[in-house]
C-alpha positions, -999 to 999 in steps of 0.1 A, spaced: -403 218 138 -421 228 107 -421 204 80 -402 213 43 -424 217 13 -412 212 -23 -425 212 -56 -416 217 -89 -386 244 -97 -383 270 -128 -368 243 -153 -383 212 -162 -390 191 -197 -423 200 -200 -429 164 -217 -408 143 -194 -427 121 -163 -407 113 -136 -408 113 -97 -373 129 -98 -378 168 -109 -346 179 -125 -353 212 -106 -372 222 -74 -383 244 -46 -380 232 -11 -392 258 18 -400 249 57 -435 259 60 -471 246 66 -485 235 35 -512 264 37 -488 293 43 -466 287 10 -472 311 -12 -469 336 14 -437 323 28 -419 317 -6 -422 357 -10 -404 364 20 -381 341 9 -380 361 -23 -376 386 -5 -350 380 14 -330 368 -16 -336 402 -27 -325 418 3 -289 404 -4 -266 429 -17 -257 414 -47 -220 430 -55 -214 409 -88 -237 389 -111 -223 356 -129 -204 369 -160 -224 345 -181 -260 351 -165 -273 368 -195 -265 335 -212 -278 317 -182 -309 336 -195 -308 328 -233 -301 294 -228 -330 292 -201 -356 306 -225 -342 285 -256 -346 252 -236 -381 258 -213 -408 250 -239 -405 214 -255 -396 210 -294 -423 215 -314 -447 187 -314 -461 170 -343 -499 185 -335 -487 220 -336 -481 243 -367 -452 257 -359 -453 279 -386 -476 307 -369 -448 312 -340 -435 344 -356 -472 359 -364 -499 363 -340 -481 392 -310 -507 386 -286 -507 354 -267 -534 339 -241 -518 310 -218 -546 287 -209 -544 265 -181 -563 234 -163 -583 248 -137 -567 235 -107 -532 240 -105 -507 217 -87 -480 247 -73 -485 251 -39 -466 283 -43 -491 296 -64 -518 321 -48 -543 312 -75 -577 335 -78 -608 321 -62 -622 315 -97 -602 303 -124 -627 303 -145 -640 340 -137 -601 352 -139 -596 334 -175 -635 353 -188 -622 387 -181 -585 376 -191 -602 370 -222 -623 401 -222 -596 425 -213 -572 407 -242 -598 413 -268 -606 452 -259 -572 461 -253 -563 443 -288 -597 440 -308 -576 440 -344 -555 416 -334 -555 376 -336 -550 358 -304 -527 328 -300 -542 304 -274 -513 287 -258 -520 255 -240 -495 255 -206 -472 228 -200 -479 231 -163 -492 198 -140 -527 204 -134 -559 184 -136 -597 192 -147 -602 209 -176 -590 238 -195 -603 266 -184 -606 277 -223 -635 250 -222 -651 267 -189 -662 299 -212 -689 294 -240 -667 292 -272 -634 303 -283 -639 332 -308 -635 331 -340 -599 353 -339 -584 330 -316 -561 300 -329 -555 271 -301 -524 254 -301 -500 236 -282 -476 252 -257 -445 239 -278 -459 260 -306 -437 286 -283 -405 271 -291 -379 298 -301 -407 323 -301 -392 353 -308 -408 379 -281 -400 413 -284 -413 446 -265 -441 443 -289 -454 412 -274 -483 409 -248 -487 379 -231 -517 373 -207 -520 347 -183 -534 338 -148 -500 323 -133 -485 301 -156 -451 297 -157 -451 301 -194 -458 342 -178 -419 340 -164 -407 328 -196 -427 358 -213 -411 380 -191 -376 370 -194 -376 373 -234 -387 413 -225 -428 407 -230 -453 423 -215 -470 400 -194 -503 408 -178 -511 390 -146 -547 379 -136 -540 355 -106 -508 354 -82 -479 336 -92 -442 343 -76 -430 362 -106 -462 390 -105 -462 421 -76 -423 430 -83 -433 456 -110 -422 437 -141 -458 425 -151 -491 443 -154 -512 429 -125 -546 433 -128 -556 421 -91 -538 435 -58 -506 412 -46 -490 417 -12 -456 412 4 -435 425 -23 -408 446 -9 -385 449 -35 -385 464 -73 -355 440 -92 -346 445 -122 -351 411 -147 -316 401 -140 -319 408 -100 -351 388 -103 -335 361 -122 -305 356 -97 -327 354 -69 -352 328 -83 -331 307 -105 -296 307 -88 -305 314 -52 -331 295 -45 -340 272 -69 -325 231 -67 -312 212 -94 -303 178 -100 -277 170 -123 -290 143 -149 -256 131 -156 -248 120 -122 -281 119 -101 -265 141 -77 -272 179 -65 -264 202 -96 -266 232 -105 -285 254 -133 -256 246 -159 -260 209 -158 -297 211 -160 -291 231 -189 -267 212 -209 -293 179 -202 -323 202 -216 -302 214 -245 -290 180 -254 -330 171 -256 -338 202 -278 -305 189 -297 -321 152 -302 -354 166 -315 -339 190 -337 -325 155 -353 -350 139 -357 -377 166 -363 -389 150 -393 -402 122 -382 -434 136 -377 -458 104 -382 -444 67 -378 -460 34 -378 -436 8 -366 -441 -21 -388 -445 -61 -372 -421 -52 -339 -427 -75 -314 -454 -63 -286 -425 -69 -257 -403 -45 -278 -428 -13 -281 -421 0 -246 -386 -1 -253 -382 14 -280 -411 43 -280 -391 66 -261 -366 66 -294 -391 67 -321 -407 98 -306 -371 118 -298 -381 144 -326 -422 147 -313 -438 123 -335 -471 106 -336 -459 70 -334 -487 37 -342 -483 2 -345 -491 -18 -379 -488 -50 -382 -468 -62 -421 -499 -65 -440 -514 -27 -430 -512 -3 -461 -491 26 -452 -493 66 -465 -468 82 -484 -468 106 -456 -456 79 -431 -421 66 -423 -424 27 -416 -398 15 -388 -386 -21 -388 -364 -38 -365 -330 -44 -377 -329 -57 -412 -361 -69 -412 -373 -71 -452 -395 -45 -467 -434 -57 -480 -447 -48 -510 -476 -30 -495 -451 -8 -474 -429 7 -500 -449 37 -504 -437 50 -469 -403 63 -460 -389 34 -439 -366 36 -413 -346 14 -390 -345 7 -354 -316 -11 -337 -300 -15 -308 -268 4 -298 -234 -4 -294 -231 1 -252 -266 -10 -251 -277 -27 -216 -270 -52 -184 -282 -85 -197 -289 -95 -233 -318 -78 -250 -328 -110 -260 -341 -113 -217 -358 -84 -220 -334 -57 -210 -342 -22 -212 -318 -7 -237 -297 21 -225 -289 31 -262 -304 26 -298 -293 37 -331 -323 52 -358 -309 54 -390 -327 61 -427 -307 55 -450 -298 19 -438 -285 -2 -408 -251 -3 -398 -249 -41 -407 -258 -44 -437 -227 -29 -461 -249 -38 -491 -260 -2 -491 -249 31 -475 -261 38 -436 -263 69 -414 -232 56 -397 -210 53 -430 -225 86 -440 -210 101 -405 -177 84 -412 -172 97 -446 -185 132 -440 -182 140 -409 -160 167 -397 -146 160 -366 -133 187 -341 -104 182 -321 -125 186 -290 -150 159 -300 -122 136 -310 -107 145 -269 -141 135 -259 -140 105 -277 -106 91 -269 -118 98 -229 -149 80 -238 -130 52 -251 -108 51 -221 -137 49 -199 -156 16 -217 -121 1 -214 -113 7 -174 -141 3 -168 -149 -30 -186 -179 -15 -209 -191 -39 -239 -224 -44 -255 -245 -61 -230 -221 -61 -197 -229 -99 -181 -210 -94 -154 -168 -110 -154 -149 -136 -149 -111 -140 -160 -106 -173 -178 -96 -199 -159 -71 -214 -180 -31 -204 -189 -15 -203 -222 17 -223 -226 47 -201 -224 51 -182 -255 21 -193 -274 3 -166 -296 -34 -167 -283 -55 -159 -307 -94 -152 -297 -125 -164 -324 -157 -147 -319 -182 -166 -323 -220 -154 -338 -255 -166 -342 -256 -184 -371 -291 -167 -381 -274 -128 -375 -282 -108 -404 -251 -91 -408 -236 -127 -415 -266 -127 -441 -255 -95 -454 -217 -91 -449 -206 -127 -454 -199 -133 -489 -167 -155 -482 -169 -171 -449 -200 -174 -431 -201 -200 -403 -180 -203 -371 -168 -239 -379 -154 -227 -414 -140 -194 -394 -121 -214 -371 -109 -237 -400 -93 -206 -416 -82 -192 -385 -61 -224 -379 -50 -230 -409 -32 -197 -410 -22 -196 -375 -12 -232 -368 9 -232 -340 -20 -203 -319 -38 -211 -290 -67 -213 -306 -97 -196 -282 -130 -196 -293 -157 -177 -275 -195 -188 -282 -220 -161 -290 -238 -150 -252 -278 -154 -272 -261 -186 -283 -251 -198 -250 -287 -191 -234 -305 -209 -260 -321 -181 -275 -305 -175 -306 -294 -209 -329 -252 -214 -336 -242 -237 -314 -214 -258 -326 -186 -288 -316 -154 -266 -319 -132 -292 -297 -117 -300 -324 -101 -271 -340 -99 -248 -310 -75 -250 -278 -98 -240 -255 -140 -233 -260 -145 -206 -232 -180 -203 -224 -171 -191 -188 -149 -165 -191 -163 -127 -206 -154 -116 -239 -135 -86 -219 -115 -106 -202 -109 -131 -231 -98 -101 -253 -72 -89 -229 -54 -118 -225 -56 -117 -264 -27 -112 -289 -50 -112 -320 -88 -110 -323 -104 -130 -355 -144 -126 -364 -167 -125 -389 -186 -93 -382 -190 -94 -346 -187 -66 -320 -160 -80 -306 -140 -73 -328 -149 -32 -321 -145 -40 -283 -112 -54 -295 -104 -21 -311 -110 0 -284 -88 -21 -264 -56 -14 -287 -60 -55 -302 -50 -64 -340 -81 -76 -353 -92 -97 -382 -122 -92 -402 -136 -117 -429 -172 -99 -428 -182 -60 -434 -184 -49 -400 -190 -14 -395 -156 -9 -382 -136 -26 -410 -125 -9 -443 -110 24 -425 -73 11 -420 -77 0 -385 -82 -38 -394 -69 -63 -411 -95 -76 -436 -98 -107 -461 -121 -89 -483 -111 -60 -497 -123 -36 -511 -150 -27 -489 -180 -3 -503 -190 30 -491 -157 33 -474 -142 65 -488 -111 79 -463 -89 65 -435 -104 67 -401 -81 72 -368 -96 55 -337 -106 83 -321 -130 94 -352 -144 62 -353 -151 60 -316 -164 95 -321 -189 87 -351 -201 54 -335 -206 63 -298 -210 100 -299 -230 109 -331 -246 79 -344 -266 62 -313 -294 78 -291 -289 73 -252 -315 72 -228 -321 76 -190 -350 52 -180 -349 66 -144 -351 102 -155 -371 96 -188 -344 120 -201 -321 114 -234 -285 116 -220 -249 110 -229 -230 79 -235 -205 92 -208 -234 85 -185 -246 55 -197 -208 42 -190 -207 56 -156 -245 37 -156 -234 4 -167 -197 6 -151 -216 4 -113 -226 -30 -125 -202 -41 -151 -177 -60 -123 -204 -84 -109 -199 -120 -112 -207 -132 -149 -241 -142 -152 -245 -179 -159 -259 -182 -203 -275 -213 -194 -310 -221 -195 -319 -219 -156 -355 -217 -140 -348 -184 -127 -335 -168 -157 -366 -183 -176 -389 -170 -146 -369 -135 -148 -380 -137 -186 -415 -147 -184 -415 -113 -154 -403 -88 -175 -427 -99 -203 -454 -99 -183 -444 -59 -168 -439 -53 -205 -471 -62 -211 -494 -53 -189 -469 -12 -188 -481 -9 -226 -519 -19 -219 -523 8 -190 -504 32 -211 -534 26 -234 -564 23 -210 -592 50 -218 -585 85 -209 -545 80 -209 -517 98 -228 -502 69 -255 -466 85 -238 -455 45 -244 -422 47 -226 -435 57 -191 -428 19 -176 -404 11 -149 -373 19 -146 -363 -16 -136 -381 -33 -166 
């Protein structure tokens, strides 16, 4: 039996490293033989007759062009996309396709690539296009002695949105940047063997056997793309198809688009276990992201990140700052153990906490104009977290073990960490959880009175512990704060997020902070007015502006921004387990001191000599 080969298929994010390709090429055939034996499959593809394309495969075309080449980076200048018409794809010199017949010499193929370029277009300047192929050894650019003068080198995202036209003339050895050429209508001259040259759509400039056929782009297309290319679908991890793959790699084009103009960022005294967690965010629009610690000048040209609501310093103000916090469905286990986060929100105007001034996210609510389809998709969103049992942190759950007497209005107080900045910063009345619970029973005096400790309280790594025996019924520190809100009538907090997971559940809740989710005539709220609140909000536009448009959502597995539907469907595999124990225990301090040291010692090898600074490649299970 002869053993399957694959490799890497036609659509990939070029800037993405994983072990799991989102599309492939898998052929049973010696190793040796594949190049020859993937054009017979070609051809064979071709052989079918073909009655009826898709109805939307010149889309399928469109959106594959608009979504191969990566957003443009913060080392290219974009700006000379729609000048130069002749482009030179260079390329390492070995190449890591096995289903690519590459020319004996590289090097020799790229000096008369060169050659030929320049006499057949001696007015014109040449773009020198880094590929975003795998390969190793150098570029074969640096194999010839100097780049003239008339040629511009830049990266291959410099591509992005390239508008090729018949006019164009692309020349390459075999890079795959050739196909994409070729499907925008350029004319792409071939100087090695790739899968896409020999058919009669490109000018070949060495002899290529096998081909049988003469397609047409679209014939071509259908044969390589939806016959027998793979695809994984990001969303569930399961087989796909080209749509799915597409919808992932537009939704990354879509997250770099948003943040585009973050082009350099020095992330300002965030803690060393921190940096590999939240790299991956910082760089979502192609940034060049640094460290600095608080007492580092900054340029005016920088934006400095802080964590949460950290204070500005003096010596920063001259750069644009920005904040970095985590999400609202953000991870399994407390980010305070070191979990990675499944969502964070980036937000320059603000921080959603902190109601002293406006934020992205009130800026969302205000403004935004919400679709009816978005608002569907966030009402199914919403009915997801709640069957599913979705909250901030998912511990695990455990029903409380206790019973109401008969009749009895139970009324649940969230409790918070008593140094939490948005108590700091949305507190102006009430602002600790023994004076909460005083309120709380003074106006509900005949309740059962429920009050649920803070998780990072509980484990000791957060301050705000306090003797509520007293005033409350019942302390729960057993049962989840899922749980305890559905046996709830009434949910009572400061600012807490309970009191949105209470929302989303269909709960009356009482505010005496700013949370985000007060002030839009969902809550009941002791302080009133509330600033920077400017229209009524149903829940479904809430749901839609905090979970769909406000965080960023990310795939440690596939190194791949994704939705928050998936992130639920993530967390929800999970979400039923027993409820972690929030007590200090050996083995969740030995868990802790582990992930620290992976943290660690992931962000020093991402730094060793000779390595990409791509922070966010660490394990999946960090």
């Amino acid at each position: 039996m002869r053993p399957t080969v694959a490799w890497r298929g036609p659509l990939e994010h070029a800037q993405r490293r994983a072990r799991q390709w989102l599309s492939w090429f898998e052929h049973s055939v010696a190793e040796d033989t594949v190049p020859r034996s993937f054009i017979g499959a070609l051809n064979d593809a071709l052989d079918e007759d073909v009655k009826q394309f898709p109805s939307d495969i010149e889309n399928l075309i469109d959106r594959v062009c608009a979504t191969w080449i990566p957003h443009c980076s913060a080392s290219a200048d974009c700006t000379t996309r729609a000048a130069a018409q002749v482009v030179v794809i260079d390329e390492r010199r070995w190449a890591h396709d096995p289903a690519y017949d590459s020319p004996a010499s590289r090097p020799e193929a790229f000096r008369r690539m060169m050659e030929v370029a320049r006499r057949h277009h001696p007015k014109a300047r040449l773009l020198l296009v880094r590929s975003g192929d795998p390969g190793s050894g150098q570029w074969l650019s640096d194999s010839i002695e100097g780049v003239p003068s008339n040629v511009d080198v830049h990266d291959v995202s410099v591509l992005a949105n390239r508008p090729f036209g018949h006019t164009s003339h692309v020349y390459t050895i075999g890079a795959t940047e050739g196909l994409l050429a070729l499907l925008r209508g350029a004319q792409v001259h071939v100087f090695g063997g790739p899968y896409y040259a020999g058919w009669g759509l490109t000018a070949d400039y060495f002899p290529l056997c096998g081909r049988r056929h003469r397609p047409s782009v679209l014939q071509f297309f259908h044969a390589v793309f939806l016959q027998l290319a793979r695809y994984l679908d990001p969303h569930t991890r399961d087989p796909g198809d080209i749509r799915s793959v597409l919808k992932s790699l537009e939704l990354q084009h879509d997250i770099a688009s948003r943040f585009s103009s973050m082009r350099d960022l020095a992330a300002v005294g965030i803690q060393r276990w921190k940096r590999p967690f939240v790299a991956p965010f910082l760089t979502a629009g192609g940034g060049r992201l640094r460290w600095a610690n608080r007492c580092e000048p900054l340029t005016y040209a920088e934006h400095a990140v802080f964590w949460g609501a950290h204070d500005h310093i003096p010596s920063q103000r001259t750069a644009t700052p920005i904040r970095i916090e985590d999400g609202f469905v953000h991870s399994l286990g407390l980010g305070s153990d070191i979990v990675a986060p499944c969502s964070q929100v980036i937000d320059a105007r603000g921080i959603y906490f902190d109601p002293t001034v406006p934020n992205d996210l009130t800026e969302i609510l205000n403004r935004a104009a919400f679709e009816d389809a978005e608002l569907a998709r966030a009402a199914t969103l919403r009915e997801s977290i709640v069957r599913n049992g979705i909250t901030k942190y998912n511990l695990g759950r455990q029903r409380p073990s206790w019973t109401p007497p008969p009749g009895v209005k139970v009324v649940l107080v969230a409790g918070q960490v008593e140094d939490d900045a948005s108590i700091r910063l949305g507190c102006p009345g009430i602002r600790s959880a023994g004076a909460l619970l005083e309120h709380v029973r003074a106006i509900r005096p005949d309740a059962w009175l429920v009050y649920r400790p803070h998780p990072d309280v509980l484990a000791r790594n957060r301050p705000g512990l306090i003797d509520a025996s007293r005033i409350a019924n019942i302390i729960d520190t057993q049962a989840d704060i899922v749980s305890l809100i559905e046996v709830a009538d009434e949910v009572h907090t400061l600012t807490s997020l309970a009191g949105f997971d209470a929302l989303l559940r269909g709960k009356p809740v009482f505010t005496y902070g700013i949370p985000f989710y007060a002030g839009w005539g969902l809550t009941h709220d002791a302080i009133t007015p509330i600033p920077h609140r400017e229209r009524p909000l149903s829940l479904d536009m809430l749901t839609a502006g905090a979970l769909l448009r406000y965080p960023v959502y990310w795939d440690w597995a596939l190194h791949l921004f994704t939705t928050p539907e998936a992130v639920v469907e993530y967390l929800a595999q999970q979400a039923f387990r027993p409820l972690m124990s929030m007590r200090p225990s050996p083995i969740r301090i030995a868990n802790r001191i582990r992930r620290w040291v992976q943290n660690t010692c992931a962000y020093f090898w991402s730094c060793r000599p000779g390595s990409p600074t791509r922070l966010f490649r660490i394990m999946s299970n960090l």
